[in-house]
C-alpha positions as CSV (number, residue, x, y, z in Angstrom):
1,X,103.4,89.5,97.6
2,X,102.4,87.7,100.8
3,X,101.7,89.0,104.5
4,X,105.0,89.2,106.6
5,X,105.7,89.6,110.2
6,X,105.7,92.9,111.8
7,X,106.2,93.9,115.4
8,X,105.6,96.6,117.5
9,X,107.4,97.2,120.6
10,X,108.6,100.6,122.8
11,X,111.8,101.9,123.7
12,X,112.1,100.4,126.5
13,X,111.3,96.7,125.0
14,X,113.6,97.3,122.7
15,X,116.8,98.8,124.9
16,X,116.2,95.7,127.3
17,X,116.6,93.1,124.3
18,X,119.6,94.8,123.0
19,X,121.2,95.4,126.2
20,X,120.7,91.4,126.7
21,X,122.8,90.6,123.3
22,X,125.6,93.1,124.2
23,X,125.8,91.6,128.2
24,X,125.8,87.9,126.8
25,X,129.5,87.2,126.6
26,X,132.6,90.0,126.0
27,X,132.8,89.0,122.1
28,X,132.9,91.8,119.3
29,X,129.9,93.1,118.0
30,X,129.4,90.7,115.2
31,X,130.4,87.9,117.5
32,X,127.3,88.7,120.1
33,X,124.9,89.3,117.2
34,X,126.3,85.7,115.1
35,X,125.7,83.8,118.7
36,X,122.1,85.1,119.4
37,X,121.8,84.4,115.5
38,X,123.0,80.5,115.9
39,X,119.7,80.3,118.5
40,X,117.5,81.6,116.8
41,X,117.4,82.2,113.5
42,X,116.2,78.9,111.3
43,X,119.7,78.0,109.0
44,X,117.4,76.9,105.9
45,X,114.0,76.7,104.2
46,X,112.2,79.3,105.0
47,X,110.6,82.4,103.1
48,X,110.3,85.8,102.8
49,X,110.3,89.3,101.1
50,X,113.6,90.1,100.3
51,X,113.9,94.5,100.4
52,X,117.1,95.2,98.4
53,X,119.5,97.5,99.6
54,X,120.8,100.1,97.2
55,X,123.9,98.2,97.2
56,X,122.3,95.5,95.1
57,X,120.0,97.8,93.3
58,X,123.4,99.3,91.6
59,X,124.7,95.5,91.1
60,X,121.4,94.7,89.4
61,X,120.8,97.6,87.8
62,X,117.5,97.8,89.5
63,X,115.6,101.3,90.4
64,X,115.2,101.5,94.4
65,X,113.2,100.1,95.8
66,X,113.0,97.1,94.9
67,X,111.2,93.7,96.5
68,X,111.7,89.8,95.5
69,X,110.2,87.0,97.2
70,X,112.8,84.7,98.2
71,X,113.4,81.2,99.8
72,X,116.8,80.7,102.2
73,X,119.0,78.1,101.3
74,X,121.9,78.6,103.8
75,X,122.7,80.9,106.3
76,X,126.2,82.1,107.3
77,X,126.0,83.0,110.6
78,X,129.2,84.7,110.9
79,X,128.7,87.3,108.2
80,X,125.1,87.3,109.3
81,X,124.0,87.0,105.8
82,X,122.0,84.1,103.7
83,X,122.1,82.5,100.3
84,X,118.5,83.2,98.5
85,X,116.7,81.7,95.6
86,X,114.6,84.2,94.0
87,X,111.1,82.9,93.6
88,X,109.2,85.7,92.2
89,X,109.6,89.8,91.9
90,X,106.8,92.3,93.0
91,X,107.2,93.8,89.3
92,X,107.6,91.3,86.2
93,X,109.5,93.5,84.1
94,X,112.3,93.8,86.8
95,X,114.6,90.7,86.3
96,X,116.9,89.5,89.2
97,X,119.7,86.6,89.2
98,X,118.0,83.2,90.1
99,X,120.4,82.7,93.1
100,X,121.9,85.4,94.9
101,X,124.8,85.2,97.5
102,X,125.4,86.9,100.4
103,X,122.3,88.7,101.3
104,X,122.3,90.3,104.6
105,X,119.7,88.9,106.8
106,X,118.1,92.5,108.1
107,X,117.5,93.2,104.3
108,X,114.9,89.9,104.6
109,X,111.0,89.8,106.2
110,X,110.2,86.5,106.8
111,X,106.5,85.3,105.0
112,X,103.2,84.9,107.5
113,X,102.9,81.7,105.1
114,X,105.7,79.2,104.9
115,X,105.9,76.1,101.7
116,X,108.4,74.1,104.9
117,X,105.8,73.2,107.8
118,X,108.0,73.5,110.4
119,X,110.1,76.7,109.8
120,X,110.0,79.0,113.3
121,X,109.5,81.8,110.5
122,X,107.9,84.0,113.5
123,X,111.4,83.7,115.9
124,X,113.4,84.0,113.4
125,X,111.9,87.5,112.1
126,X,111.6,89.0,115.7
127,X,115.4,88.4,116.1
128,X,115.7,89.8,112.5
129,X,113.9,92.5,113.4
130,X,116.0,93.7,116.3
131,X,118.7,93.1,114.9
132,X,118.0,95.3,111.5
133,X,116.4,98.2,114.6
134,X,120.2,98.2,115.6
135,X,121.9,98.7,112.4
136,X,118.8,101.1,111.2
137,X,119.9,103.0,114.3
138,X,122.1,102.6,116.7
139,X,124.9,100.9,114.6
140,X,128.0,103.2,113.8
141,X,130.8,102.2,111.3
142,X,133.2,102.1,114.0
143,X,131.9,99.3,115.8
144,X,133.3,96.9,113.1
145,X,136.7,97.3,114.2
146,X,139.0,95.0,115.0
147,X,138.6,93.3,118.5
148,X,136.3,96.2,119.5
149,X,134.0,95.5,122.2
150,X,130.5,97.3,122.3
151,X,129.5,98.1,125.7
152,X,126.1,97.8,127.0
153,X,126.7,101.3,128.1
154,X,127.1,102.5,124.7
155,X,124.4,100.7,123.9
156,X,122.4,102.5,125.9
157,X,123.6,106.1,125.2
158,X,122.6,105.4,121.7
159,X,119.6,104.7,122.5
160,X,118.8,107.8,124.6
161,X,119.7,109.4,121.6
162,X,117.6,107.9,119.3
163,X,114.4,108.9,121.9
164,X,115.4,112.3,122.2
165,X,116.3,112.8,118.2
166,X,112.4,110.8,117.5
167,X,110.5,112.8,120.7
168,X,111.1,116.3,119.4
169,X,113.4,116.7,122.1
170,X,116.0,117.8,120.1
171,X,115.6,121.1,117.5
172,X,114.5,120.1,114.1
173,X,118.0,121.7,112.7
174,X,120.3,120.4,115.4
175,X,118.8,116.7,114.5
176,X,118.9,116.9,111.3
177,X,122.4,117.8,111.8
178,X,122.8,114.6,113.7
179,X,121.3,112.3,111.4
180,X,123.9,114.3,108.4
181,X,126.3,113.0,110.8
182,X,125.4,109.9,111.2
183,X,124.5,109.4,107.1
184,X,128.0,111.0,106.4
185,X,130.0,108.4,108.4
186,X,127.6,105.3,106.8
187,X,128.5,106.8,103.4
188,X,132.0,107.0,103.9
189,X,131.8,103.3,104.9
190,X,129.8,102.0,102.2
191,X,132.7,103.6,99.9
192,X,135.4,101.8,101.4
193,X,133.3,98.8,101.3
194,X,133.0,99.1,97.5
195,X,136.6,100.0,96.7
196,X,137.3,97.1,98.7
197,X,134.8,94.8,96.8
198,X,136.1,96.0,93.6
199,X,139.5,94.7,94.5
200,X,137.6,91.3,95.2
201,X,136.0,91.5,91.9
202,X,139.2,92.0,90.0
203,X,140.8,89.1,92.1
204,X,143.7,91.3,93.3
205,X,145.5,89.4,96.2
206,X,145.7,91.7,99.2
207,X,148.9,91.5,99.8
208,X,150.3,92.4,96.3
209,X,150.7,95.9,96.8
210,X,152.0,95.9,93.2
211,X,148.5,95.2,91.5
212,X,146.4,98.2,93.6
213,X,145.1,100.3,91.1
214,X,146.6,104.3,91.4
215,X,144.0,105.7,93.4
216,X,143.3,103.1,95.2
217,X,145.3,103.7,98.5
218,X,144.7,107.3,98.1
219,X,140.7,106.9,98.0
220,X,141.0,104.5,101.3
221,X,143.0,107.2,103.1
222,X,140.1,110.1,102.3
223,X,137.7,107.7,103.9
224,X,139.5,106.8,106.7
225,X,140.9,110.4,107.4
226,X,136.8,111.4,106.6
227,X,135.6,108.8,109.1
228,X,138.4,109.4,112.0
229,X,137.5,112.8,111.6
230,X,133.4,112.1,112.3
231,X,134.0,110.3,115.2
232,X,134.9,113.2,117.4
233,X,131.8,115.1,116.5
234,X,129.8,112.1,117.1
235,X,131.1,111.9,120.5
236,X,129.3,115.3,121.0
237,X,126.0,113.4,120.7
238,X,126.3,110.3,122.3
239,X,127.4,111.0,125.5
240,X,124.5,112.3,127.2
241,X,125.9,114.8,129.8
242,X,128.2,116.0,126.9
243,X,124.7,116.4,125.1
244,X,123.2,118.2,127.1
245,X,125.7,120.5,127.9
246,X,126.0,121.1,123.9
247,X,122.4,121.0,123.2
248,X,121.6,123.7,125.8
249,X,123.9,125.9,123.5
250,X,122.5,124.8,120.7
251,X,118.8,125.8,121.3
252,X,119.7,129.4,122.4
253,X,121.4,129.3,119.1
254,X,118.4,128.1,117.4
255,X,115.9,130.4,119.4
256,X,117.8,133.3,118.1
257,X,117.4,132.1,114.3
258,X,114.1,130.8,114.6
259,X,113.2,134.5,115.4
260,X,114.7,135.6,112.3
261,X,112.8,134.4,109.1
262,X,116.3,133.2,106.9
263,X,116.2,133.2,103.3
264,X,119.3,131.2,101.7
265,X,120.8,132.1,98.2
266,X,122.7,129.1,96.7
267,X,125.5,130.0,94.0
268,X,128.3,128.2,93.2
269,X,130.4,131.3,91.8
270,X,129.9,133.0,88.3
271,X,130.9,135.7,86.5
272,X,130.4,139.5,87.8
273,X,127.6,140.2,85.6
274,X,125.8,137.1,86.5
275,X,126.3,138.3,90.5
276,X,125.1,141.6,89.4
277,X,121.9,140.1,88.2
278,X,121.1,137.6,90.6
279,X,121.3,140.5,93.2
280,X,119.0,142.4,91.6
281,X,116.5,139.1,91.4
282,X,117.4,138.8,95.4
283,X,116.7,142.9,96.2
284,X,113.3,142.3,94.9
285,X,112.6,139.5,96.0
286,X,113.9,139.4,99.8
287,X,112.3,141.3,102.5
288,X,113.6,143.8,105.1
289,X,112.0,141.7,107.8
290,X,113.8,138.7,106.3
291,X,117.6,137.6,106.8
292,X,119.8,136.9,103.6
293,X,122.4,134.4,103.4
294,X,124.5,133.0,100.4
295,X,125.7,129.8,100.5
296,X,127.5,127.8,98.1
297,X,126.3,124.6,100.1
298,X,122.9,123.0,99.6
299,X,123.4,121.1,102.2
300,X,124.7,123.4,104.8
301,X,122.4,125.8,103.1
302,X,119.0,124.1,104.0
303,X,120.2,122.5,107.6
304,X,119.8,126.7,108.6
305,X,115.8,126.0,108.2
306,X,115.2,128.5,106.2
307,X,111.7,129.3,105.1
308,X,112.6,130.4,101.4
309,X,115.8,128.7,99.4
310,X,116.5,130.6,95.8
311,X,118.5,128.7,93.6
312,X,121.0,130.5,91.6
313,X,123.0,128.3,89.7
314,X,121.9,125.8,87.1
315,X,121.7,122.3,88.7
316,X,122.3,121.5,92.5
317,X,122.1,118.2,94.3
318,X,120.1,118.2,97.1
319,X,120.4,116.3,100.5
320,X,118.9,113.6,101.7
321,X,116.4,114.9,104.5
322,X,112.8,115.8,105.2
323,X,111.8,119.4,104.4
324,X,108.5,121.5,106.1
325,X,107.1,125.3,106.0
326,X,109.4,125.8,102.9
327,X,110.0,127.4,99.6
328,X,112.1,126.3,96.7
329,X,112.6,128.3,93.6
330,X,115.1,130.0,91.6
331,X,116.8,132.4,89.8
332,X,116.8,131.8,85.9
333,X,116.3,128.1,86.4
334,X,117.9,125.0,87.6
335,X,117.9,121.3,87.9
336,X,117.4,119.5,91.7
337,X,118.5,115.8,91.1
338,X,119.7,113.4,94.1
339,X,123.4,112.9,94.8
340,X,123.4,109.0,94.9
341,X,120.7,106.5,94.9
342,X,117.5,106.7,97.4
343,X,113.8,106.9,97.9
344,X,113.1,110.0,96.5
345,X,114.2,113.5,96.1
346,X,111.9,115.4,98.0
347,X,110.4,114.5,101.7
348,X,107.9,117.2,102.3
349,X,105.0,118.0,104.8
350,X,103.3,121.0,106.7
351,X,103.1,124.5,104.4
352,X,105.6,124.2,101.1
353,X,106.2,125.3,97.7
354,X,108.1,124.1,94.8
355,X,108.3,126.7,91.8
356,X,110.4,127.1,88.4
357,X,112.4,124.1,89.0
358,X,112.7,120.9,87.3
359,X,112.8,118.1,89.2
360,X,115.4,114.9,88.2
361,X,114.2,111.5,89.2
362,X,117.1,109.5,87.6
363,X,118.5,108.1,91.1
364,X,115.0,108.4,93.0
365,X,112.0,106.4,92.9
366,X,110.1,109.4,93.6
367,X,110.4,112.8,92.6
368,X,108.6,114.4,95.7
369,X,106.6,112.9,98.6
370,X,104.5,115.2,100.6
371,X,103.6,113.6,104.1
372,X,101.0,116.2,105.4
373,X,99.7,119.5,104.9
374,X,99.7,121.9,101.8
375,X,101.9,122.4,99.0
376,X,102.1,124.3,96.0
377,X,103.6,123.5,92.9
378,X,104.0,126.0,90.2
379,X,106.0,125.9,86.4
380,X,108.1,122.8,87.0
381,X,108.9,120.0,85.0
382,X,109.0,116.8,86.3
383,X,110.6,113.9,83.9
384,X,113.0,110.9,84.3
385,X,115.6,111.3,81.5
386,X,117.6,108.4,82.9
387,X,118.5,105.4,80.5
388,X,115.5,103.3,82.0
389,X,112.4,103.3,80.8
390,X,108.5,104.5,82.9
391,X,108.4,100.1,83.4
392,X,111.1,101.1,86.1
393,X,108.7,102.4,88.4
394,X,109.1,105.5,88.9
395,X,106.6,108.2,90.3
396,X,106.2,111.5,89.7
397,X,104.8,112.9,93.2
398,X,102.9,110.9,95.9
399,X,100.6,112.5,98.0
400,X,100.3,110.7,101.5
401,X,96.9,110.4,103.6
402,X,96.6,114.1,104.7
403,X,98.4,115.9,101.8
404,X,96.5,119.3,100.1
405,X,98.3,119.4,96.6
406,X,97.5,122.2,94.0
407,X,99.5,121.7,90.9
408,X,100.2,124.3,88.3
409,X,101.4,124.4,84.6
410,X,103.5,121.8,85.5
411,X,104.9,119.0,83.1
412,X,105.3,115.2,84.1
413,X,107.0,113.2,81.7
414,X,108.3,109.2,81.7
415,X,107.2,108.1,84.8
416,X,105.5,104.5,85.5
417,X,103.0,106.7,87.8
418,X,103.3,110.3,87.4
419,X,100.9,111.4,90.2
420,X,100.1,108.9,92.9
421,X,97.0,110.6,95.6
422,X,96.3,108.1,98.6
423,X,93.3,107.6,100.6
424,X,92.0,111.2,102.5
425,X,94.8,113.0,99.9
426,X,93.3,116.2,98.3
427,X,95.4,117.0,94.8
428,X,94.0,119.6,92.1
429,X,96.2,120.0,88.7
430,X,95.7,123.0,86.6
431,X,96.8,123.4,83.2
432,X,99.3,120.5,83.8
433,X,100.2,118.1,81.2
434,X,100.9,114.0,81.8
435,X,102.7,112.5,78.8
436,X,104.7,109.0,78.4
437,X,103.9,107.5,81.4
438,X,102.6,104.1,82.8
439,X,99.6,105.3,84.4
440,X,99.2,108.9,84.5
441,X,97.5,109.5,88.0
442,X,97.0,106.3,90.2
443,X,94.4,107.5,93.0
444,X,92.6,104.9,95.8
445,X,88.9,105.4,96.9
446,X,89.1,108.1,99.5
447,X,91.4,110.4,97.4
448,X,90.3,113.5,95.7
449,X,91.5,114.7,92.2
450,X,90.2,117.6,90.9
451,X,91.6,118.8,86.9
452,X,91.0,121.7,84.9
453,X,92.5,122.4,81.9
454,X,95.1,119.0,81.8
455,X,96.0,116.9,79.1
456,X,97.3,113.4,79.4
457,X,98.2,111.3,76.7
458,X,100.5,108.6,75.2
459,X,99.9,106.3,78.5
460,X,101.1,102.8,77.6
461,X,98.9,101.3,80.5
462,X,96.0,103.9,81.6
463,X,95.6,107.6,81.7
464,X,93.9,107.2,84.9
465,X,93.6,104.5,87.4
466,X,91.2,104.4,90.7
467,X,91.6,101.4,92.8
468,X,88.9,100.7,95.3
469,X,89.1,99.3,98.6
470,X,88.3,95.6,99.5
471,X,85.1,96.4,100.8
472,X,83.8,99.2,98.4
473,X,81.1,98.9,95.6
474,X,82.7,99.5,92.5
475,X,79.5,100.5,90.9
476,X,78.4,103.1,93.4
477,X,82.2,104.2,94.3
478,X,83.4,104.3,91.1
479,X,84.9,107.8,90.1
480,X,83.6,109.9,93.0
481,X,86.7,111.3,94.2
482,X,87.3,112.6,90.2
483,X,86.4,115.5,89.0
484,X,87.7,116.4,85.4
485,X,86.9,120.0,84.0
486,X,85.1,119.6,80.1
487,X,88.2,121.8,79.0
488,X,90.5,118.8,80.0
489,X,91.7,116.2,77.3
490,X,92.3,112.9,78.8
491,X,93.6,110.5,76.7
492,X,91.6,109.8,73.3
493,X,88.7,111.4,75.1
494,X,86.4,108.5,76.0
495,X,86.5,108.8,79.8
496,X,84.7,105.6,80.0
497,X,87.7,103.6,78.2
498,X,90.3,106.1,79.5
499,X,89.4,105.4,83.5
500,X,90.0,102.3,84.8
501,X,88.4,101.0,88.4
502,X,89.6,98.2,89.9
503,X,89.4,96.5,93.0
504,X,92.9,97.1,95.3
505,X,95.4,94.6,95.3
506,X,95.9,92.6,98.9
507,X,99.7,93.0,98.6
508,X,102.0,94.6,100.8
509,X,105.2,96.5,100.7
């Protein structure tokens, strides 16, 4: 895929440019965005990498993410949205519509390289780029009412909040509370959005009342009763004195839990004998130093920051948000698997561990992601039983730059990569097993992988893969960063034919 245009700026570059859309005029919010648009956005012919939303991931029944290289044909500048012809996608085996309608315009990164001459690809993605910052961000459902006016002002209170919530102003619990917030009133939007699409779809008229299906106006008025009932609460946060009035509270609050080291049971009810035996499991295992709560709630369970969560009923979905200095197990078992579509299941970093779980990856692209630090993973299974196939492209876990991963008699099963180690990323397996995948482990010069007693087999690509830099010597780099124990079985057994090298590919993503 080729080069895009990226930008760089600081909060206060950014609050000045979006202060200037919202003073240009008194117009609704989509009105200021379509008239900065008309300027400066080109209205046909040029390229770029088109980053589907999950939206039309689900349409397409695509995995997400999911990235097509795409040349405009029109642009509505009303709806803010374009009218694409799909040139090319990043992975062949992922087949997309050859025109597709109605693509928003944040969801597109205009190409470095243009076919049209005299395309102003470069204004046209900094405006892009703001404008996708705002809805990313700042944007809240509520400013697409009717005749509603966004204020500069507001514009600006977001903002503050933004800093605060990225300059570890704000507690790590009370933001990710805010971000729940935020996420919950987005989903409730998307929802109606869909019900509403669906109506389209079925070419129901609106006003025939007749022809709604049963649930229809029932659904619609749980959304908007969910989304009138956010808006207070949101309130809380955006108004800064009301902040920091609320946030003072808050961290006394959070001091006094911080000091206590919380350890959250999660069961969703069961018989008495099953209590009976799960607090027997929790009397051994919990501390007198540590605090016990059950919860039935994962997600009101985990927003406590505990350091140890136990797992006590069989499957669980688990919320969208990053997780640090944490332990995940369980009682006699149970399945973690994502609520709806997104990146991946688990967003980890500092000191963790992930034991006696298994680990779904049917709505994720990735089962867990660990940013920085160490983790431990002990007796979990790791597969993709969804309908697709490992040509998807899935991954198993991805360990990031700075990540120390120690990986024990663990199982990874139909992934397109089940264990993906960056440049600088340590990851040791040990007596792990790597069946049906696309490429077993995908490591890049820098990385370390380290196995002892692993097997991997029935790869329909490569059982492993090392991909060296631009610059690096593929005869003197070659497998450095491997080291694979004699009592591993890799493949057939030939290392030779079973390790590929290859020189990285100048794409980006």
């Amino acid at each position: 895929m080729p080069a895009v245009y990226t930008f760089t700026h600081n909060h206060s570059d950014i609050l000045n440019a979006l202060v200037e859309v919202f003073s240009i005029g008194r117009g609704t919010m989509r009105e200021q965005w379509t008239t900065q648009a008309e300027i400066l956005v080109e209205p046909v012919g040029w390229d770029a990498l088109w980053k589907l939303s999950k939206r039309f991931c689900k349409k397409f029944e695509v995995r997400f993410p999911c990235i097509a290289l795409i040349s405009v044909m029109s642009v509505d500048f009303e709806e803010l949205t374009a009218d694409v012809d799909v040139l090319s996608v990043q992975h062949e085996s992922v087949s997309l519509p050859e025109r597709v309608t109605n693509v928003p315009l944040i969801e597109l990164w205009p190409t470095v390289k243009q076919r049209e001459e005299f395309v102003n690809a470069e204004g046209t993605a900094q405006f892009i780029d703001l404008m996708r910052f705002f809805y990313e961000n700042i944007w809240m459902p509520w400013d697409d009412q009717d005749n509603k006016v966004l204020l500069p002002k507001t514009v600006e209170d977001r903002m503050s909040l933004w800093l605060e919530l990225h300059n570890g102003s704000i507690p790590n619990s009370v933001a990710r509370s805010i971000i729940m917030l935020r996420n919950s009133a987005i989903n409730a939007h998307e929802k109606l959005r869909e019900l509403d699409s669906s109506l389209c779809d079925g070419g129901i008229a609106d006003d025939d009342d007749s022809l709604l299906p049963s649930n229809y106006i029932s659904q619609c008025a749980v959304m908007n009763a969910n989304l009138d009932s956010l808006m207070p609460k949101w309130s809380l946060y955006e108004d800064p004195l009301v902040r920091e009035h609320y946030l003072a509270l808050a961290r006394v609050k959070w001091q006094e839990n911080k000091s206590k080291r919380n350890v959250v049971a999660l069961w969703q009810g069961g018989s008495i004998n099953e209590f009976t035996n799960i607090s027997t499991c929790l009397r051994a295992k919990v501390s007198k130093e540590q605090n016990l709560m059950i919860m039935v709630s994962a997600e009101e369970g985990l927003s406590l920051d505990p350091e140890e969560v136990v797992f006590c009923s069989s499957d669980y979905e688990v919320p969208e948000m990053p997780f640090s200095r944490i332990s995940l197990c369980t009682f006699n078992g149970a399945t973690l698997r994502a609520s709806e579509m997104r990146s991946c299941l688990l967003m980890l970093s500092e000191d963790c561990r992930v034991q006696d779980l298994t680990l779904n990856c049917a709505l994720v692209n990735t089962i867990i992601v660990m940013r920085a630090g160490e983790l431990l993973i002990r007796n979990c299974k790791l597969s993709d039983d969804s309908l697709n196939c490992q040509s998807d492209f899935a991954q198993g876990i991805v360990a990031m730059s700075e990540a120390k991963i120690i990986i024990e008699n663990c199982t990874f099963e139909n992934f397109y990569s089940g264990l993906v180690v960056h440049e600088g990323a340590q990851v040791e397996l040990r007596n792990c097993e790597i069946k049906r995948c696309g490429v077993g482990i995908q490591m890049y010069s820098g990385s370390h992988v380290k196995l002892h007693a692993t097997a991997i087999s029935d790869c329909t690509e490569q059982s492993i893969r090392c991909e060296l830099g631009p610059n690096a010597d593929s005869k003197t780099a070659g497998m450095d960063g491997l080291e694979v124990a004699s009592n591993c079985k890799i493949g057939a057994g030939n290392l030779q034919k079973e390790v590929l090298i290859v020189k990285q590919d100048n794409i980006m993503s």
